[in-house]
Residue, then its C-alpha position, 0 to 999 in steps of 0.5 A: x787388843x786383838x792378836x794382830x794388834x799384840x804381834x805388832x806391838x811385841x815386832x815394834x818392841x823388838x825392833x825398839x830393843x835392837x835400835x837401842x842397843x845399836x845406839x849403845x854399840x855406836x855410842x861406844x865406839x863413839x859414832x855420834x850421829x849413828x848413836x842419835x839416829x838409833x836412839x831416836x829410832x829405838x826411842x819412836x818405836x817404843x812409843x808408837x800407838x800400836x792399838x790406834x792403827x789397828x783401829x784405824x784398820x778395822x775401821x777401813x775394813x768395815x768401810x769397803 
């Protein structure tokens, strides 16, 4: 994993951090739809292969 790669992952990481805790503070005040959106944001940004896109990258650099 290359540093570009590992600074997506931690940016991904964080912004997961943040739509959960949005969903927690839209469950709260009880914003149903606000608190699906956000978990199912939080929860698709945990979980999005980040070294595949880097991959993907090299691989169209090489090919130009």
């Amino acid at each position: 994993m290359d540093t570009s790669s590992s600074e997506a992952a931690r940016l991904l990481r964080l912004l997961a951090v943040r739509a959960s805790a949005l969903a927690l503070l839209a469950g709260i005040t009880g914003e149903t739809l606000l608190t699906l959106i956000s978990a199912l944001t939080g929860l698709g940004l945990l979980l999005v292969p980040v070294g595949s896109t880097a991959d993907r990258r090299a691989d169209q650099s090489a090919a130009t």
